[in-house]
N, C-alpha and C positions, 0 to 999 in steps of 0.2 A: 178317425182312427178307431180300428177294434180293441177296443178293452173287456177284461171281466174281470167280475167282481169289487176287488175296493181300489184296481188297477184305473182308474177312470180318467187319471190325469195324462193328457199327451204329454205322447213322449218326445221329447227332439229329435227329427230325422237324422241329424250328422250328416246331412250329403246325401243322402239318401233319397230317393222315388219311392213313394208307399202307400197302398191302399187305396183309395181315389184319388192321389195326384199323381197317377198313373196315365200318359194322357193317348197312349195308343189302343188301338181297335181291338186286338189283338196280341198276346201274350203265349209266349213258348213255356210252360207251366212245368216248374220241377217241383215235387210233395215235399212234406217235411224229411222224409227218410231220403231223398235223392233223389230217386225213381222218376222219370221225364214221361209224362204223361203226354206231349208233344205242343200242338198249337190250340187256342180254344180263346173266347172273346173273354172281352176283361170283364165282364158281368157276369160269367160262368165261372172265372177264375175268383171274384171278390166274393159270389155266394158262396164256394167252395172254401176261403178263407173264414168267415162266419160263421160256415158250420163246426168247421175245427177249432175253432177260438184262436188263430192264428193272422200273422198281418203276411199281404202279400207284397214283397218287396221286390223294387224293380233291378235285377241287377246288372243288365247291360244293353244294350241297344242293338238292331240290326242292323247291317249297312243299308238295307232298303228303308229304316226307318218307322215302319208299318207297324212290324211286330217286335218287340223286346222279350228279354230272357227273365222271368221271375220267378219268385221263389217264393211257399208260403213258409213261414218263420216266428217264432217269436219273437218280435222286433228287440224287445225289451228285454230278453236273456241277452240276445247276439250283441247289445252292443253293452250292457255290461263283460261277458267273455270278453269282447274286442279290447272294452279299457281295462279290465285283468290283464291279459296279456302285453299291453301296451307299458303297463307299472312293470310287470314282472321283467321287461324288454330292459326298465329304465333302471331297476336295480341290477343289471349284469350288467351294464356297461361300464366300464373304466373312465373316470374323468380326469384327465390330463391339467396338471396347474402348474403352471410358469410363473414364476417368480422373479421380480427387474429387481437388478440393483444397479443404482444408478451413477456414474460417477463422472469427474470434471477429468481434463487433462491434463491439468495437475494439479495432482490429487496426493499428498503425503502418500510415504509408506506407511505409517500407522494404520491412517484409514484404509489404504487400501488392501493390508492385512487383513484386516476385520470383512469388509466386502468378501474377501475369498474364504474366509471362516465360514461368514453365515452361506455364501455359496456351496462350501463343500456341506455344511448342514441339511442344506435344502435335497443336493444331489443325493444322499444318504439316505433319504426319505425315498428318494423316487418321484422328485420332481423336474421339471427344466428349469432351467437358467437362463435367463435373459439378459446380457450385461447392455446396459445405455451408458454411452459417452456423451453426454451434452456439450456444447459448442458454443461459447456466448461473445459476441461481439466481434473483435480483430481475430477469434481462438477459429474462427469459422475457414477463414484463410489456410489455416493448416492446415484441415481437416484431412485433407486427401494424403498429408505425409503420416502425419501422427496417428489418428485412426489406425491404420494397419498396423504401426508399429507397436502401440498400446495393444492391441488384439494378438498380436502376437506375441505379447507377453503373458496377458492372461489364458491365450493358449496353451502356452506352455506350464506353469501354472498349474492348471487346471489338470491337465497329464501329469505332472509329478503327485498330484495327490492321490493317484492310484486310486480310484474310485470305481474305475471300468474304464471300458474305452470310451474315445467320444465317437461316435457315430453320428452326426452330421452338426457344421458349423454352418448357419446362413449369417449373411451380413447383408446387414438392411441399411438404406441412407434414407434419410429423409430431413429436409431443414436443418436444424442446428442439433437432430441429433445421427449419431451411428450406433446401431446397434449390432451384437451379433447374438446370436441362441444357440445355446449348444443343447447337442441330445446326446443325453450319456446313455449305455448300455450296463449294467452292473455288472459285476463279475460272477 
């Protein structure tokens, strides 16, 4: 790899084709500025990178395989830029967190007071909801009555609290439990 000055350490390709492990005869050569100076052997293209103090990077393949598309580049700027941009990608995005709460079939009022409390806590925030019904032993035989029936309570529920609307309930089975997730919209 071409370095200068106190830059002497390689650098990690990330994926990348660069500089002699370049393994075609021929390369389609674009300069640092863009400008496509067309086809030319890769021993013309690597002195041309050394004089510039640049790395030539291979960036795409031809279908023929012969010649590929490279580029001379500062390897070492381009893939810091690349992970800037990658951080900066990762602080705009939105992370969505679903919160279970989990309950039995029968389940006091009390508790399941508090369950819709900290639920409607959670939706207030701008989170999802997760509710799990666990199923243990003979409770598993119901499952297919009471399930919906219990879910349709906390649907409703969950509407009276006026929070927004709900905009999509899935209901998930699985083993001894049911779950449903609700996605609230805010008002």
């Amino acid at each position: 790899m071409i370095r200068r000055g106190n830059r002497d350490k390689p650098v990690p390709s990330a994926g990348y084709i660069i500089n002699d492990r370049i393994r075609a005869r021929e390369v389609r050569l674009i300069l640092t500025d863009g400008q496509n100076i067309g086809i030319v052997s890769l021993d013309e293209a690597l002195r041309m990178a050394q004089e510039q103090e640049t790395d030539l990077v291979q960036i795409s393949e031809s279908s023929d395989g012969e010649t590929v598309v490279a580029k001379l580049m500062d390897f070492g700027r381009f893939l810091y830029k690349k992970k800037k941009e990658t951080a900066d990608a990762k602080k705009k995005q939105k992370t969505i967190q679903i919160k279970e709460l989990k309950m039995r079939p029968r389940i006091e009022g009390g508790d399941y007071e508090i369950r819709l409390k900290r639920a409607k806590e959670f939706l207030s925030e701008g989170k999802r909801v997760k509710f799990t019904l666990q199923f243990r032993g003979r409770e598993i035989a119901t499952m297919g009555k009471v399930g919906p029936e219990f879910f349709g309570r906390i649907s409703k529920d969950v509407k009276e609290m006026d929070l927004g609307q709900v905009v999509e309930e899935i209901a998930v089975r699985g083993g001894p439990f049911y779950s449903k997730v609700f996605y609230l919209k805010g008002k």
